[in-house]
C-alpha positions as CSV (number, residue, x, y, z in Angstrom):
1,X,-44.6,-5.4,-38.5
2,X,-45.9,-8.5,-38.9
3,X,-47.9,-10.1,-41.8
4,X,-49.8,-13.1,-42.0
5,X,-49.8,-16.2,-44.4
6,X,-53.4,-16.1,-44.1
7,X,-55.8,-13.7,-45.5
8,X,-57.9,-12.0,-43.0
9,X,-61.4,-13.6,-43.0
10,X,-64.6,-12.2,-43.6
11,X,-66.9,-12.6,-40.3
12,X,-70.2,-11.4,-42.2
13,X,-69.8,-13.6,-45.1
14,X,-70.7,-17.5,-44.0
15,X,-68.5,-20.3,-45.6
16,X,-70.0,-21.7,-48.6
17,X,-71.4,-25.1,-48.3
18,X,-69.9,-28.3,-49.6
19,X,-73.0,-29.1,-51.4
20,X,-76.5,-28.0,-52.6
21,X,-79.0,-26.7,-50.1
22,X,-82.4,-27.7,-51.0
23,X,-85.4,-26.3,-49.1
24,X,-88.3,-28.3,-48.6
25,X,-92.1,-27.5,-47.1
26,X,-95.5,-26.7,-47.5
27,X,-96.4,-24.0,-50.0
28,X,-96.5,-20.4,-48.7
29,X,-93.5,-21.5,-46.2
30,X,-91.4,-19.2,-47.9
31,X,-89.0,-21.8,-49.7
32,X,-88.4,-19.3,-52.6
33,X,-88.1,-16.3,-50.7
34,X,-86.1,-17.3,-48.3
35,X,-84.0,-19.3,-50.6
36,X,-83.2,-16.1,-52.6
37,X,-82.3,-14.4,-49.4
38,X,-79.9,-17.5,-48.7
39,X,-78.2,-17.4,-51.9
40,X,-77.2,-14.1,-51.7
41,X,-76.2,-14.2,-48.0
42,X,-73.7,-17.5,-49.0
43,X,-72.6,-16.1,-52.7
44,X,-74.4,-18.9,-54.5
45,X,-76.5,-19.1,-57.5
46,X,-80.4,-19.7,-56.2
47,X,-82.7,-21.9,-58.5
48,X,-86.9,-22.3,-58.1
49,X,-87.3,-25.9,-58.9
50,X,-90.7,-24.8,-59.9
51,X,-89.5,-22.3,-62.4
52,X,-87.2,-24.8,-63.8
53,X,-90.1,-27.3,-64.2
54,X,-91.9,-24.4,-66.0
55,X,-89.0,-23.8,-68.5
56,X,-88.2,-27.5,-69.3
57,X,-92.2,-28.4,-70.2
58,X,-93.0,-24.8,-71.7
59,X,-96.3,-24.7,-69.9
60,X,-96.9,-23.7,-65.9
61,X,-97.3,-26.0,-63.5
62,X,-101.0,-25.0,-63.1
63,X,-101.5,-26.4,-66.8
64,X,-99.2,-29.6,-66.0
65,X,-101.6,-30.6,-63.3
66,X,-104.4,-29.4,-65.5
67,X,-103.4,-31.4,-68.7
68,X,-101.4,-34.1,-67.7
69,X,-102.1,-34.9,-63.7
70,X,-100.1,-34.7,-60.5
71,X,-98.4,-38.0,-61.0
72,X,-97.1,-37.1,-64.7
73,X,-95.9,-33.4,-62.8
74,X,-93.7,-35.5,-60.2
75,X,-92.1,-37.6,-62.4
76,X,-91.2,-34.4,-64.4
77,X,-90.3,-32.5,-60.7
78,X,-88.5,-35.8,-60.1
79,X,-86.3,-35.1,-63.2
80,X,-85.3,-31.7,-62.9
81,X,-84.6,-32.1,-59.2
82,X,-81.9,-34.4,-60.3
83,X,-80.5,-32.2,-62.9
84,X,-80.6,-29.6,-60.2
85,X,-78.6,-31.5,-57.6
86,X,-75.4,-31.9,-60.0
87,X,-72.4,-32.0,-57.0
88,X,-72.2,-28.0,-57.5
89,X,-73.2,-25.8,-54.2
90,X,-76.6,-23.9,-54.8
91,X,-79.6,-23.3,-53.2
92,X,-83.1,-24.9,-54.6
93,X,-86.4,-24.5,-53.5
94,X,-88.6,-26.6,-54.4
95,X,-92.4,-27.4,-54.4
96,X,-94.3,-28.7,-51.4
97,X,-95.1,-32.1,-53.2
98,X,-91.4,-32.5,-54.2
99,X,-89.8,-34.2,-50.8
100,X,-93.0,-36.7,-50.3
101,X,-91.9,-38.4,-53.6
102,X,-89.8,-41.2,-52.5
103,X,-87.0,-41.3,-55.1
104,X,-87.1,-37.2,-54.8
105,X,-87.0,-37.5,-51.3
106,X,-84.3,-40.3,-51.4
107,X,-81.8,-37.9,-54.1
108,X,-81.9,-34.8,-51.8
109,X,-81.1,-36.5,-48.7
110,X,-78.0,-38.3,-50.1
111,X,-76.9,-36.0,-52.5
112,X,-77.8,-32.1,-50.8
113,X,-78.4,-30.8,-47.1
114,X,-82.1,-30.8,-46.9
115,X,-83.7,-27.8,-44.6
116,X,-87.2,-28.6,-43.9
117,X,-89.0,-25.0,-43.0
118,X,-92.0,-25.4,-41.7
119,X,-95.1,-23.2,-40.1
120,X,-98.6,-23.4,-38.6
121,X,-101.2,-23.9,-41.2
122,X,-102.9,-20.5,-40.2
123,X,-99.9,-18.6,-41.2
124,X,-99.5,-20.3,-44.6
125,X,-103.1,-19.5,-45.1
126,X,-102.7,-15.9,-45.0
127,X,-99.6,-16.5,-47.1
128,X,-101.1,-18.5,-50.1
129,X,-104.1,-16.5,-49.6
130,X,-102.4,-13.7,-51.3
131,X,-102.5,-15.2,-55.2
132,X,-104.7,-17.6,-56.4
133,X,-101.6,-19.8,-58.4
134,X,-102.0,-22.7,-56.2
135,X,-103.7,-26.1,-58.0
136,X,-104.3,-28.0,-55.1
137,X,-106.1,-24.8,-53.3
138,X,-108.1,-24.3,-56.1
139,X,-111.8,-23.8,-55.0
140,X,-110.9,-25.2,-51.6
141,X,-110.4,-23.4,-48.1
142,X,-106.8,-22.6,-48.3
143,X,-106.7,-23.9,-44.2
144,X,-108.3,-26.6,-44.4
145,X,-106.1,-28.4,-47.1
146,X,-102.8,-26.8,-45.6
147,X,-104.0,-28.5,-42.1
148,X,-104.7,-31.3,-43.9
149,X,-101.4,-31.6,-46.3
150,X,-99.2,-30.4,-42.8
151,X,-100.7,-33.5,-41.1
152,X,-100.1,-36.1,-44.0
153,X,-96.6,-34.4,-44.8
154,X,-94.9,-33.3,-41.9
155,X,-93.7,-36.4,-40.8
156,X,-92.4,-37.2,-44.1
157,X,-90.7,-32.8,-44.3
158,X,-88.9,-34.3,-40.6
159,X,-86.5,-36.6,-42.5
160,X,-84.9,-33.4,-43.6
161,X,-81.4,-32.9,-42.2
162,X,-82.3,-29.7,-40.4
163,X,-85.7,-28.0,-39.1
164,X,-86.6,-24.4,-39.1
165,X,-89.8,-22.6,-37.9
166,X,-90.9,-19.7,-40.8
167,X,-93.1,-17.6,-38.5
168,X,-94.7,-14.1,-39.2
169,X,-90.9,-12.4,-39.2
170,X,-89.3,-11.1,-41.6
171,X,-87.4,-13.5,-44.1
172,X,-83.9,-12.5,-43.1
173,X,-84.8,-13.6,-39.3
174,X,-85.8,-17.6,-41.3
175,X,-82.4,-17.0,-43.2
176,X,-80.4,-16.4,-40.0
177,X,-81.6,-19.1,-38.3
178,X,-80.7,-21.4,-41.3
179,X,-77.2,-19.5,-41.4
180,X,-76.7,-20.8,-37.4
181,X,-77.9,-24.3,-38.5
182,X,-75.7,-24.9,-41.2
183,X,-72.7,-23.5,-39.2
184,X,-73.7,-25.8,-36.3
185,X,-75.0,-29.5,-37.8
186,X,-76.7,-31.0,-35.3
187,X,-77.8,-28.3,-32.9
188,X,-81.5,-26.7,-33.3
189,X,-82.2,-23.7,-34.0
């Protein structure tokens, strides 16, 4: 009998990335989610840039916006972002404002493979409709700013390295779309 040099691979189990994975989009797009989903799928550690914002200023984002103001948040977002993106593969998902900062937008593209997922305003309405955590929805039509943010944004989001539609399907059908793209740079998916 014959035996290989080579362990047998593992077909279900996609190779691990080189680099970070950071997820970028509108809010209610799914980026933490799906992100989690990812992680687990590719054996690597998942991290909520959001989260990490929390923990580093001891205070939610909600009372970083309230306190201090968007601009002081993105600095701060622009901070832990870098931190994040250290050379080691992960996945991050971070906050729909993150990518349209230039120097944020700027790190992630050299330094990560950016996925942009992205969805028609009506579906992150229902989405974000769910809670009521989101400051710049506060008091407002949840459509109307999302149709609003999706028109000043998406061509900013389309600088991402790869492009995936969220849609009303389950997460794992968003993961396995980014799982294909990943495998296959360069080819939509």
């Amino acid at each position: 009998m014959l035996q290989s040099a080579v362990p047998p691979s593992d077909d279900h189990a996609p190779a691990k990335p080189p680099r970070a994975i950071v997820l970028v989009g509108l809010m209610g797009v799914g980026k933490s989610t799906v992100g989690r989903r990812l992680a687990a799928r590719l054996r690597l550690p998942f991290v909520d840039a959001d989260h990490a914002i929390e923990e580093a200023a001891g205070m939610t984002i909600a009372e970083i916006f309230e306190r201090f103001g968007e601009a002081y948040f993105r600095d701060g977002e622009r901070r832990v972002i870098a931190r994040l993106i250290d050379g080691t593969p992960k996945v991050i998902a971070t906050g729909g404002g993150a990518f349209i900062n230039p120097d944020t937008r700027a790190l992630i593209l050299e330094s990560s493979t950016a996925i942009w997922l992205h969805a028609n305003p009506d579906v992150l309405a229902e989405r974000v409709g769910r809670r009521d955590t989101r400051p710049l929805l506060r008091g407002k039509n949840p459509r109307a700013v999302l149709a609003e943010l999706a028109a000043i944004r998406n061509p900013i989001y389309a600088e991402a390295h790869i492009h995936i539609t969220s849609n009303k399907s389950p997460h794992e059908t968003t993961v396995n779309a980014i799982l294909k793209a990943i495998r296959q740079p360069g080819k939509p998916a």
